[in-house]
N, CA and C of each residue as an Amber inpcrd file, in Angstrom:
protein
   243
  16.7670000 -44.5980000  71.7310000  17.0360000 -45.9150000  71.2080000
  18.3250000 -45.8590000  70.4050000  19.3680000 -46.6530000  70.2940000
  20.2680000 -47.1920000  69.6580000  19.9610000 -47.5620000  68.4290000
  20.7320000 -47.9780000  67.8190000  21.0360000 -48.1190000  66.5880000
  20.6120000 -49.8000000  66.6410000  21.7670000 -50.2350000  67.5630000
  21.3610000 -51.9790000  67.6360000  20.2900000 -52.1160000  68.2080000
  19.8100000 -51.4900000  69.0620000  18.3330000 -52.1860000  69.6460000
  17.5550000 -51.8590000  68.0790000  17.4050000 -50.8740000  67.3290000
  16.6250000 -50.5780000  66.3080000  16.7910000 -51.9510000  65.0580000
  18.1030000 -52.4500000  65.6630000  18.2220000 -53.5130000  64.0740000
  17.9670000 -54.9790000  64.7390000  18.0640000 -54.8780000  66.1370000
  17.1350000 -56.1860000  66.8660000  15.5410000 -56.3920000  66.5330000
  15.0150000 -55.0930000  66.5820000  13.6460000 -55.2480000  66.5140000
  13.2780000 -55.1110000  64.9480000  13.9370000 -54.5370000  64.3250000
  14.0680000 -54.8520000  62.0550000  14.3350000 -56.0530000  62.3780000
  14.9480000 -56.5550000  62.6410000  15.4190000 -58.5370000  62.3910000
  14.2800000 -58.6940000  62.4240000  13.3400000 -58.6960000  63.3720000
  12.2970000 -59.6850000  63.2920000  11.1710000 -59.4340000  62.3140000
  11.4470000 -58.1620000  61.8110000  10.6260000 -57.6500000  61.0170000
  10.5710000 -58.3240000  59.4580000   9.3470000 -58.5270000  58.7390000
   9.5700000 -58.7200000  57.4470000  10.0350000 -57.5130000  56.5470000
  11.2720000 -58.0330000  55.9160000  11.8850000 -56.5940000  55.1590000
  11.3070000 -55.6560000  53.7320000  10.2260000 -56.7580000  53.4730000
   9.0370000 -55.4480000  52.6790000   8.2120000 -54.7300000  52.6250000
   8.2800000 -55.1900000  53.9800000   7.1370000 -53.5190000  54.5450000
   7.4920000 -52.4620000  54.7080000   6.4640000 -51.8420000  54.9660000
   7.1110000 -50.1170000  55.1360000   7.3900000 -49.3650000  56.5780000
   8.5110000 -48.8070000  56.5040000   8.3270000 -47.9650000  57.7200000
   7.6800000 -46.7090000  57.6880000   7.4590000 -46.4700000  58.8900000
   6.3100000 -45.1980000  59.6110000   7.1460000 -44.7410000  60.1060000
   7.3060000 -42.9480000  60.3170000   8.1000000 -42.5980000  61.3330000
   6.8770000 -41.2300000  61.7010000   7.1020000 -41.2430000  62.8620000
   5.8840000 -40.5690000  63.2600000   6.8990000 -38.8120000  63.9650000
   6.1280000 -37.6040000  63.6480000   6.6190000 -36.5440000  63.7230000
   5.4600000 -35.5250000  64.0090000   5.8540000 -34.3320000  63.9560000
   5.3280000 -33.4970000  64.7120000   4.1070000 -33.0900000  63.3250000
   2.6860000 -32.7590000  63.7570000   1.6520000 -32.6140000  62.7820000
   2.0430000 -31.8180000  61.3980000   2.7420000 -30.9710000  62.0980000
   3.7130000 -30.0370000  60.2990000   4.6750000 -30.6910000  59.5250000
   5.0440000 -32.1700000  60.0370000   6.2180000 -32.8510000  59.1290000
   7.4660000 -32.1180000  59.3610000   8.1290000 -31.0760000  60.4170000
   9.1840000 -30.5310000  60.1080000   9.8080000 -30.3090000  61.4080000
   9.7450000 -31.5430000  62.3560000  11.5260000 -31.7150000  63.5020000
  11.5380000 -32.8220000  63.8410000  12.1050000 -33.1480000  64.2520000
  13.1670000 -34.8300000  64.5310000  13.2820000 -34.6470000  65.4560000
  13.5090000 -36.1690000  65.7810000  13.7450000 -36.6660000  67.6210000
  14.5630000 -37.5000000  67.3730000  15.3230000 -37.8210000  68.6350000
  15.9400000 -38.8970000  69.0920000  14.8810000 -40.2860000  69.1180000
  14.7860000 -41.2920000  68.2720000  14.8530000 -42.5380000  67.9330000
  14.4250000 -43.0940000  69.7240000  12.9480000 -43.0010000  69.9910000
  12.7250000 -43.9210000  71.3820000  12.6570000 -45.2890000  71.6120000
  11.4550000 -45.6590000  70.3070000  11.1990000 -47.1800000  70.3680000
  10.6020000 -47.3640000  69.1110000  10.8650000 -48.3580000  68.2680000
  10.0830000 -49.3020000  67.0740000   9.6660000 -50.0090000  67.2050000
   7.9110000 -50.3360000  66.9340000   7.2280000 -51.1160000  67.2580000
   6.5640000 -51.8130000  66.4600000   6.7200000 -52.9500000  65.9460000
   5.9080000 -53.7430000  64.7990000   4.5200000 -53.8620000  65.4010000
   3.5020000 -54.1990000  64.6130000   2.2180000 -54.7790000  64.9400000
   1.1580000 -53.2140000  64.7220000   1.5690000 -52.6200000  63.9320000
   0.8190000 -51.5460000  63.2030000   0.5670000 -51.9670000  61.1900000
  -0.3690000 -51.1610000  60.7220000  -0.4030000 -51.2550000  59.6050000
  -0.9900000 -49.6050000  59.0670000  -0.5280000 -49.5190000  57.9860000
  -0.9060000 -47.7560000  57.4840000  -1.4300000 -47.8830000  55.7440000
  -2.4920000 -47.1260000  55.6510000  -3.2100000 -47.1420000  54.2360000
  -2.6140000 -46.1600000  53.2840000  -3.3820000 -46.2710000  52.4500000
  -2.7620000 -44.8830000  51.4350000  -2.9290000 -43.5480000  52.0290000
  -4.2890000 -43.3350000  53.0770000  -4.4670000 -42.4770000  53.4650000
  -3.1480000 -41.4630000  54.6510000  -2.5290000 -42.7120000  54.7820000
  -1.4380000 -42.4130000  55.6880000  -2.1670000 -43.0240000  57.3680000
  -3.5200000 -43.3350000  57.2790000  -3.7700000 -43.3000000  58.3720000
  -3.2030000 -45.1640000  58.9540000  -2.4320000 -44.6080000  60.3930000
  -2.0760000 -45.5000000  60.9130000  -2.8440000 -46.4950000  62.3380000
  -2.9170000 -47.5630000  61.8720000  -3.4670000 -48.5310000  62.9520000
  -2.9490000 -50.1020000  63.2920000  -3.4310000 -50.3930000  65.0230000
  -3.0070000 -51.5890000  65.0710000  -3.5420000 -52.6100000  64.5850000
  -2.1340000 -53.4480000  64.2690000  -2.5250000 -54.8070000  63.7090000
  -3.7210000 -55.7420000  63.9330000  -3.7280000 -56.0090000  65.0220000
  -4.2340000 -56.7560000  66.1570000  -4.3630000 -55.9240000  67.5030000
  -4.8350000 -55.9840000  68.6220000  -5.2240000 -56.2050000  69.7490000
  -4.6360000 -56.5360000  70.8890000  -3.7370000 -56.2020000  71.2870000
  -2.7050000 -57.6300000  72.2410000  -3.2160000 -56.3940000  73.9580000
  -2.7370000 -57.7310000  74.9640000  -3.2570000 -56.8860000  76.1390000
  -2.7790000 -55.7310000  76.7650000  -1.2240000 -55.9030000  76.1140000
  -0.1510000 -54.3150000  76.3520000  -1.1250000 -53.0710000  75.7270000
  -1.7020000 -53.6690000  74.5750000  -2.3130000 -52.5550000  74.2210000
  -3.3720000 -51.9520000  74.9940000  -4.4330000 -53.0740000  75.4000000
  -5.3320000 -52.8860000  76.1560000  -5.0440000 -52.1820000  77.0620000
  -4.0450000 -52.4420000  77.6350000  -3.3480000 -51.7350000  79.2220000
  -2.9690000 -50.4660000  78.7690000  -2.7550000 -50.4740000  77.5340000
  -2.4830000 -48.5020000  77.2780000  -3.2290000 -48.0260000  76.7560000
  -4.7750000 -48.5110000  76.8930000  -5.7600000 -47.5310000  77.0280000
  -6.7970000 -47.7610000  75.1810000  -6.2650000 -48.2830000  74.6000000
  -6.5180000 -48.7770000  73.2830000  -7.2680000 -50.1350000  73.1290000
  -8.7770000 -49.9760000  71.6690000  -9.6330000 -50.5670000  71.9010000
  -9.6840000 -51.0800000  70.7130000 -10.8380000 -52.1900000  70.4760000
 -10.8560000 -52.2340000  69.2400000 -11.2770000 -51.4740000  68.2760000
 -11.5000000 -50.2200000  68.5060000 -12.0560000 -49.2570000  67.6900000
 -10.4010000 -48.3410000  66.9270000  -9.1500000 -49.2760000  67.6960000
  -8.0350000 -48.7080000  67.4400000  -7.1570000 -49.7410000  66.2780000
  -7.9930000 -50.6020000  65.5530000  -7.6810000 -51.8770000  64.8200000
  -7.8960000 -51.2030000  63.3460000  -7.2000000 -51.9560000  62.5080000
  -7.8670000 -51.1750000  60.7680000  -8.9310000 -52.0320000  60.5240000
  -9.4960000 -51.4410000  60.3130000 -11.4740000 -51.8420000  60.2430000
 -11.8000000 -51.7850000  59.2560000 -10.9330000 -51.0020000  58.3170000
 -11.4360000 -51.5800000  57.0190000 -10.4400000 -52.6320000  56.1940000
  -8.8470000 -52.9190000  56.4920000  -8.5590000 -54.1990000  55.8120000
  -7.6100000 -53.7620000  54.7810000  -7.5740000 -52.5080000  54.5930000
  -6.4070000 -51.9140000  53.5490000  -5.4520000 -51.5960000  54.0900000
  -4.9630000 -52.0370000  55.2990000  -3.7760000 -51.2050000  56.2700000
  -2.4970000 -52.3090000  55.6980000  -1.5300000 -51.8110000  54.8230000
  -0.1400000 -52.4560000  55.1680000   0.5230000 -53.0070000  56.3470000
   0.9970000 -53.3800000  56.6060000   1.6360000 -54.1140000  57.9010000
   3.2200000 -53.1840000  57.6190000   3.5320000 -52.3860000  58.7730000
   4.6760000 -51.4030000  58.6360000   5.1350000 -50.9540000  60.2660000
   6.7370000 -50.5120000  60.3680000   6.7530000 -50.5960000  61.3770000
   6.6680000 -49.2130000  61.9140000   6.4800000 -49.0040000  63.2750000
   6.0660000 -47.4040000  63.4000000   7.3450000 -47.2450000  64.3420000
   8.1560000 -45.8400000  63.9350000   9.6360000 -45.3270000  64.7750000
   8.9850000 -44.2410000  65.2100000   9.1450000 -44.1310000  67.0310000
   8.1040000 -43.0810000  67.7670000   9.8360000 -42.0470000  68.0640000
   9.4060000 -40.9770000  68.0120000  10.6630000 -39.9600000  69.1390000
  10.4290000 -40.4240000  70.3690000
């Protein structure tokens, strides 16, 4: 991903949320920037989930058991490698 596709998809974003950047389980290598995806939210726990439900999701295999279920999830955007 680019730089501008990354600040196309921040535009639409509300600018007080938090970003997520998702990495390897030890916290220690970097990737090349694939895709940012709004419609996640993340707790104190760090644990991250979707917003909502939508059918893209459905189609990639994700249920509602993949939603924050308990209601403390921030709304934040997640940057995948």
């Amino acid at each position: 991903m680019k730089v501008s596709e990354l600040i196309e998809v921040l535009q639409s974003a509300d600018p007080e949320i938090d970003v997520v950047l998702s990495s390897d389980s030890e916290g220690n290598s970097y990737s090349v920037l694939d895709s940012a995806v709004i419609g996640y939210t993340i707790n104190d726990d760090r644990d991250v989930n979707l917003s909502a439900l939508t059918q893209r999701d459905i189609d990639g295999g994700y249920t509602e058991d993949d939603i924050d279920q308990t209601g403390t999830g921030r709304p934040c955007v997640v940057l995948w490698p």
